[in-house]
C-alpha positions in Angstrom: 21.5 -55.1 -25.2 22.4 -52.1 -23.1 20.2 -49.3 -22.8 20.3 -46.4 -25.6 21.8 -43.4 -24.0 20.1 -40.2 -24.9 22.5 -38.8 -27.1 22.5 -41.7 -29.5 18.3 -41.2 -29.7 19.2 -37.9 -30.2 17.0 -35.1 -29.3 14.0 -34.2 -31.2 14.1 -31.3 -33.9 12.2 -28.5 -33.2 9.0 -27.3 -35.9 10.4 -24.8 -38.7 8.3 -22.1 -37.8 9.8 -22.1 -34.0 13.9 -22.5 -35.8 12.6 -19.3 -38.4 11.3 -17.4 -35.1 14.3 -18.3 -33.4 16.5 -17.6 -35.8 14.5 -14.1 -37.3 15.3 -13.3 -33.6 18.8 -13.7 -33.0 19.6 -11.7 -36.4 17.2 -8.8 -35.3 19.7 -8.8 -32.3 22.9 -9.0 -34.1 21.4 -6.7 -36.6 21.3 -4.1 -32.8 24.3 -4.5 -32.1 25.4 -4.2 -35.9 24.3 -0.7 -35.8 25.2 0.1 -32.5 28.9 -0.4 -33.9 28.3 1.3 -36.7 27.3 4.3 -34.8 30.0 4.0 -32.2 32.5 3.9 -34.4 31.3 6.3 -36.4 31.1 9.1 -33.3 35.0 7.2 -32.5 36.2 8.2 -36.3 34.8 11.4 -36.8 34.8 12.9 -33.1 37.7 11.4 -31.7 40.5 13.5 -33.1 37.9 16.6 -32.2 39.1 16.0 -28.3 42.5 16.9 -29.2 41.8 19.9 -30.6 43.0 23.7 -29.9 41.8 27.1 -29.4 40.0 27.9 -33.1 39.5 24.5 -34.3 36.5 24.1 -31.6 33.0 25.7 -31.5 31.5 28.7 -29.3 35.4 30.1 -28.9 36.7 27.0 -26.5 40.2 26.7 -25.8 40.3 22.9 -25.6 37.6 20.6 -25.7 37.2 19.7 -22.1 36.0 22.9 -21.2 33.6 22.5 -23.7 32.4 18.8 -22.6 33.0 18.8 -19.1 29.7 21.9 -18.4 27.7 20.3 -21.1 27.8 16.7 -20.0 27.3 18.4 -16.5 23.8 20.4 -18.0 23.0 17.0 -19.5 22.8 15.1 -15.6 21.5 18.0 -14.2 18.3 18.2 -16.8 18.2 14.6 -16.5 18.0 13.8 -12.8 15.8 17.3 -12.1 13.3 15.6 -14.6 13.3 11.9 -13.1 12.7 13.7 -9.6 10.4 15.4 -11.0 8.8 12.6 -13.0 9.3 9.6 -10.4 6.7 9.8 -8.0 3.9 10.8 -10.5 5.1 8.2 -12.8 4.5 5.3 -9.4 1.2 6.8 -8.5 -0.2 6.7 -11.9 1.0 3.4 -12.3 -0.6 2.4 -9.4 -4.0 4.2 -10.0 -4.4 2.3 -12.9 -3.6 -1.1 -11.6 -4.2 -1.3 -8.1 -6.6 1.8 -7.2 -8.6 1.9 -10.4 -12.4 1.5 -9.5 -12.9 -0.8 -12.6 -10.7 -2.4 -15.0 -12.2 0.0 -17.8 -10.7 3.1 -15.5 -7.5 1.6 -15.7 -7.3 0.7 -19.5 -8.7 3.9 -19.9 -5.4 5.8 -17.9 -3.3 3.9 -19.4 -4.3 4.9 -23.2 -4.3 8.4 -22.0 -0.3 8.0 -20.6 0.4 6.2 -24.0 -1.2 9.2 -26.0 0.8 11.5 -23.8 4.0 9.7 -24.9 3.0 10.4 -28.6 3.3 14.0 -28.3 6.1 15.2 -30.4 9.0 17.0 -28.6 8.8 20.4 -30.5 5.0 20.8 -29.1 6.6 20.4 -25.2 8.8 22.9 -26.3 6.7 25.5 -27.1 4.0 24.7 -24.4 7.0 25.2 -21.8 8.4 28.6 -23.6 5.2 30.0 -23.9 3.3 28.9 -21.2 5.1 27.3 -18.3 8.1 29.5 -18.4 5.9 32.3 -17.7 4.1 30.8 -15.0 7.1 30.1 -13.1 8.4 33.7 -12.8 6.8 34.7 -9.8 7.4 31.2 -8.2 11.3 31.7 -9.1 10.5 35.1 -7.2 9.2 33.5 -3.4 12.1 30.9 -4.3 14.8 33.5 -4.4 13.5 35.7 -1.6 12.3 32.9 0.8 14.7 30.2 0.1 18.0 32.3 -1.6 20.3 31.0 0.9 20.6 28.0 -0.9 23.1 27.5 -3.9 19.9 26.0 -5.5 17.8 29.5 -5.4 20.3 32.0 -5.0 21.5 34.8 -7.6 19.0 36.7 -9.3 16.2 35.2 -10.8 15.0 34.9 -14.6 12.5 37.3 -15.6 11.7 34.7 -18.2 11.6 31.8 -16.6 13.6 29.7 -19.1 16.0 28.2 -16.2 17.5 24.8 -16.0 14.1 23.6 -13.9 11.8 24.6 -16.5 13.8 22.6 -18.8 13.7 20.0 -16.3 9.9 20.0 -15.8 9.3 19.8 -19.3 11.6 16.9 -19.9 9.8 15.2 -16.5 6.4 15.4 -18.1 7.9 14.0 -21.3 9.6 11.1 -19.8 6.6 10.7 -17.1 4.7 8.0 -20.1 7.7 6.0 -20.6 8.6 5.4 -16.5 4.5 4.9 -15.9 4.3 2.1 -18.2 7.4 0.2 -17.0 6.0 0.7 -13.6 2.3 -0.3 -14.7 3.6 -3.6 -16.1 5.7 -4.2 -13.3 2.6 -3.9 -11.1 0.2 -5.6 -13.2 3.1 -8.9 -12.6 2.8 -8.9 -9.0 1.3 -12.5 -8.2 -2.5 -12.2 -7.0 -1.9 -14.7 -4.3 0.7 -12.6 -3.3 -1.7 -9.4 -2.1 -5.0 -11.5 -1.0 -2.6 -13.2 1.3 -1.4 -9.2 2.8 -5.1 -8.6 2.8 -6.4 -11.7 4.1 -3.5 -10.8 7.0 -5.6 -7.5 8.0 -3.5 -5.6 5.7 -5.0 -2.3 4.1 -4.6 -1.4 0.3 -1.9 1.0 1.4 0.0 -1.7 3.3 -0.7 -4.5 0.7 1.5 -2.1 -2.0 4.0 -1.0 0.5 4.6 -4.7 1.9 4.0 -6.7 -1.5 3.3 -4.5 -4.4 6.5 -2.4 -4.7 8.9 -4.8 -3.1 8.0 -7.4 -5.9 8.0 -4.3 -8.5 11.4 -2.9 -7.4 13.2 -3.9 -10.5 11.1 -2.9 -12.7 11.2 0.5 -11.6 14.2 1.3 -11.3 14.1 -0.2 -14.9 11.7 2.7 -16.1 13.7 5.1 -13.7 16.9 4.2 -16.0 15.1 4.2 -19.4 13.2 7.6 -18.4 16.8 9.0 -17.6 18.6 7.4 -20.8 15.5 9.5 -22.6 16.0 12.7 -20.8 19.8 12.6 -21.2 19.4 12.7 -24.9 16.4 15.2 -25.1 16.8 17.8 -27.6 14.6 20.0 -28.9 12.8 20.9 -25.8 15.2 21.9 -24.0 16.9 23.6 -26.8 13.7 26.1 -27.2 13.2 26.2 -22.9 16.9 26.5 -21.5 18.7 30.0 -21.5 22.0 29.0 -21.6 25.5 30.0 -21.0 28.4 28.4 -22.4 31.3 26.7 -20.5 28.8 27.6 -16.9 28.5 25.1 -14.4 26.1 26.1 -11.5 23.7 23.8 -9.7 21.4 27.1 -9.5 17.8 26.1 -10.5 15.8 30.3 -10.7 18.9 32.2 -12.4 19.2 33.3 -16.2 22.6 31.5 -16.0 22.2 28.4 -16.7 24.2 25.3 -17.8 23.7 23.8 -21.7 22.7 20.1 -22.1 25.0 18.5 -24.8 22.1 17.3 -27.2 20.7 21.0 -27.1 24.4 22.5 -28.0 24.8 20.5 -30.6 21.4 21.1 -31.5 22.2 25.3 -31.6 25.4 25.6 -32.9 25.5 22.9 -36.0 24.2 25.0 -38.1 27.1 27.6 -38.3 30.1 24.9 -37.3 32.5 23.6 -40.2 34.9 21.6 -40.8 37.0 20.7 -37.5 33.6 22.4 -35.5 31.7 20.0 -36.8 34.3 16.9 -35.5 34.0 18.8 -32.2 29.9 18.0 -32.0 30.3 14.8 -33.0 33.1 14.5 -30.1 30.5 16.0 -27.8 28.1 13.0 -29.0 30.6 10.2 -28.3 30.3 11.8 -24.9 27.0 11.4 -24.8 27.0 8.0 -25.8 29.4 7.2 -23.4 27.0 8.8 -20.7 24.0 7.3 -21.7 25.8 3.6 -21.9 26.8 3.8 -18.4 23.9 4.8 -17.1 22.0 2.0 -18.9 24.7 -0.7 -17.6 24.1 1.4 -13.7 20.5 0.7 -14.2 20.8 -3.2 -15.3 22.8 -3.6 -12.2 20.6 -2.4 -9.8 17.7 -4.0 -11.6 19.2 -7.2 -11.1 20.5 -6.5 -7.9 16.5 -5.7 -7.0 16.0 -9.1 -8.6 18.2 -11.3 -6.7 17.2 -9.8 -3.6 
């Protein structure tokens, strides 16, 4: 008798609870990418025919919808990437003190419930904190900016006497996103493998070289995972930047201390809904198939180089 290959044994059936946890888990996916659909085609139906429209049809006076898309998609990357610069480096050396350079375990745990309370702070309240206090502060700064640095695109024109520029806006969106990149990066450091830094210490490394030589390398794709999913927040950010930003509509300067600034797509939509009808109203929900667009690419940008990181 010849021996009883494996697929006539057949292979053993898995428990019920692991094929209802399995399957429970593939319907909570296709239930994601149910609604994803929905809302894509949704922003496809109803916004679509909006990017065809004329003079009349679209909000704040536009002639065509271009000019109305092309400075507020351009506001929208410029908040976004002012506030992962700003947020990036804060975000790594939190992450760090509280895995690597915390003096006890209880420190850390401790840092990290702090960051998590921070990221539970409702948008509207970072609103008002940067229009009524950090706009303020940063008048005189804008000031020295202007007269010290003013021969740069970045600090020339004249500056706000408020203070509600495109860099407030971006500050207050940095602190807001700064939770969400500092956990990513705190998990990414808590993976690195232990045997991985006593061997960089037991080399003579020092605590600086062990996370420059095996902390960050080994962490690499898991920050530029938080980087991403920091900037896919910011890019959607509305109300606080709605109540910070002075904007003007249609502008597109890369000036950070002027009163001119460019609008962010979430906080125009966000400012003129109210008084838009009928074919106005297509026209925001054109500018949020923009968005959407945006926001996807940057996601599949960021899974890329994760992996990239990864393979590496």
């Amino acid at each position: 008798m010849g021996p009883t290959s494996a697929s006539a044994v057949g292979t053993p059936r898995a428990p019920l609870s692991e094929r209802v946890f399995a399957g429970s888990m593939r319907g909570a996916a296709g239930g994601v990418a149910l609604i994803l659909a929905g809302v894509l085609t949704f922003l496809a139906v109803r916004g679509g025919p909006a990017m065809f429209a004329q003079e009349g049809e679209l909000p704040a006076h536009a002639t065509n919808f271009l000019q109305l898309a092309g400075p507020a998609a351009f506001g929208s990357l410029w908040v976004a990437v002012i506030a992962l610069v700003v947020a990036s480096l804060p975000a790594i050396g939190v992450a760090l003190a509280a895995t690597i350079y915390a003096p006890s375990p209880k420190f850390g745990r401790f840092l990290a419930a702090v960051l998590d309370l921070l990221a539970a702070v409702p948008s509207v309240v970072f609103g008002l904190w940067g229009l009524m206090i950090l706009a303020p502060l940063m008048v005189p700064i804008y000031g020295w900016l202007h007269r010290n640095l003013g021969w740069l695109p970045f600090f020339s024109g004249e500056p706000s006497v408020t203070g509600r520029t495109v860099l407030t806006a971006g500050l207050v969106v940095g602190v807001m996103i700064l939770p969400i990149m500092a956990a990513m990066c705190r998990e990414s450091f808590a993976l690195t493998p232990p045997a991985l830094m006593e061997a960089a210490v037991a080399l003579g490394a020092t605590r600086w070289e062990m996370v420059r030589y095996a902390v960050l390398p080994t962490a690499r794709s898991g920050i530029v995972a938080g980087g991403m999913l920091a900037l896919g927040r910011a890019l959607g950010e509305t109300m606080a930047v709605a109540m910070v930003l002075s904007w003007t509509p249609y502008l597109v300067s890369v000036n950070l201390v002027s009163s001119g600034n460019p609008v962010t797509i979430a906080a125009f939509i966000a400012s003129t809904f109210p008084e838009s009808t009928g074919s106005q109203v297509g026209a925001l929900i054109g500018l949020g198939l923009v968005l959407f667009g945006i926001s996807l690419l940057v996601s599949i940008a960021g899974r890329r180089i994760a992996r990239q990181g990864v393979t590496r």
